[in-house]
N, C-alpha and C positions, 0 to 999 in steps of 0.2 A: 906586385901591386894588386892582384889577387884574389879576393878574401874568400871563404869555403863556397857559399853560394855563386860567386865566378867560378871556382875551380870544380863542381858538381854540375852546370850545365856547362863546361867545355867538356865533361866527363859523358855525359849524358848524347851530346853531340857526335861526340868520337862513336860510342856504342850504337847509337842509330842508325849512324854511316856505316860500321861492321854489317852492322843486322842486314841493312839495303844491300851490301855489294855480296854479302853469302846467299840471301834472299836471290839476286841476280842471277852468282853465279848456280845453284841451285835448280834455275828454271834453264838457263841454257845447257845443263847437263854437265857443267863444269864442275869437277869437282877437288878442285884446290882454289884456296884464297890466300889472299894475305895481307896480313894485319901486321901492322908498324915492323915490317920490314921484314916479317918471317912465313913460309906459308906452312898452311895447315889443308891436311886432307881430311875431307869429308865425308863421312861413311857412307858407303852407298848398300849397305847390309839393311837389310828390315830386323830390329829387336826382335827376338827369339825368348820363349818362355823357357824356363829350368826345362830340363825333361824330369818327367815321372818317375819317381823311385819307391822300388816293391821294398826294399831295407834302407834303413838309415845306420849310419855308424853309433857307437855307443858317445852320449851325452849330444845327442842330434834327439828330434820327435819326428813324426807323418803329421802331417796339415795338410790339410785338401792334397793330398797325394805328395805332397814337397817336403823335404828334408828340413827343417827349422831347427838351428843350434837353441839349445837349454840356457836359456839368459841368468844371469847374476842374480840370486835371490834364490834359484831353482839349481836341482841334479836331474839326473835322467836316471829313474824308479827303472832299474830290469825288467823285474818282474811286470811292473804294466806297462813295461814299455813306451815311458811317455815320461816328460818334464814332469815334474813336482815340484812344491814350493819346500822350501826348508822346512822343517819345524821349530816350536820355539826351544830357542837356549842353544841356535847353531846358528851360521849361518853362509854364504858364498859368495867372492867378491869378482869371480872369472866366468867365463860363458865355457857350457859345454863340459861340465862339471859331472863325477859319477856320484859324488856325497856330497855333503855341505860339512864343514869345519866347526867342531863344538866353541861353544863360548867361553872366554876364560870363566873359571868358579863356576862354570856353567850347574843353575838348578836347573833348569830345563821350562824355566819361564823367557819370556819376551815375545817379539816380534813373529810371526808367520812370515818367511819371505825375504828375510834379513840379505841385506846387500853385502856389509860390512863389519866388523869391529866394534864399531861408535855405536852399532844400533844394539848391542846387545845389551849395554845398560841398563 
């Protein structure tokens, strides 16, 4: 008997009550809760940054010091040692790529950056 706006602030309720009693246990040093009958521990680690890396593996690039995989649209150029976008009449549908895959009847027109298949049209 129900209807979505009943069932979004009984939802709303529940998660507020989470929020409070991890908020609680949180400040008393507690670090396990538990939510609809199961518990969960709560990290007590501080987030830690990547560490710094002097190489990256091949179809990885250096970003501000950090290893960044080669996204879909791009391979990782050896020679400069960095992602690159496809050129046109190819292109790459996977991350972390060494080439990009030619286009069927590929002339060597289309898109810069091609994700997929569809785009070579």
């Amino acid at each position: 008997s129900c209807n979505l706006s009943c069932l979004r602030q009984r939802m709303e309720k529940q998660v507020k009550t989470y929020i409070k009693a991890l908020k609680k246990s949180i400040n008393q040093e507690r670090f396990l809760i538990r939510v609809a009958g199961l518990e969960y521990e709560v990290a007590q680690k501080l987030p830690q940054a990547a560490p710094i890396q002097d190489h990256c593996a091949p179809g990885w690039e250096r970003v501000n010091g950090r290893c960044v995989i080669c996204l879909p649209g791009s391979y990782y150029h050896g020679g400069q040692e960095r992602c690159v976008q496809c050129p046109p009449g190819t292109f790459q549908e996977k991350e972390g790529q060494l080439a990009c895959d030619l286009c069927p009847g590929s002339d060597g027109h289309g898109a810069v950056g091609a994700r997929n298949i569809s785009s070579c049209a």
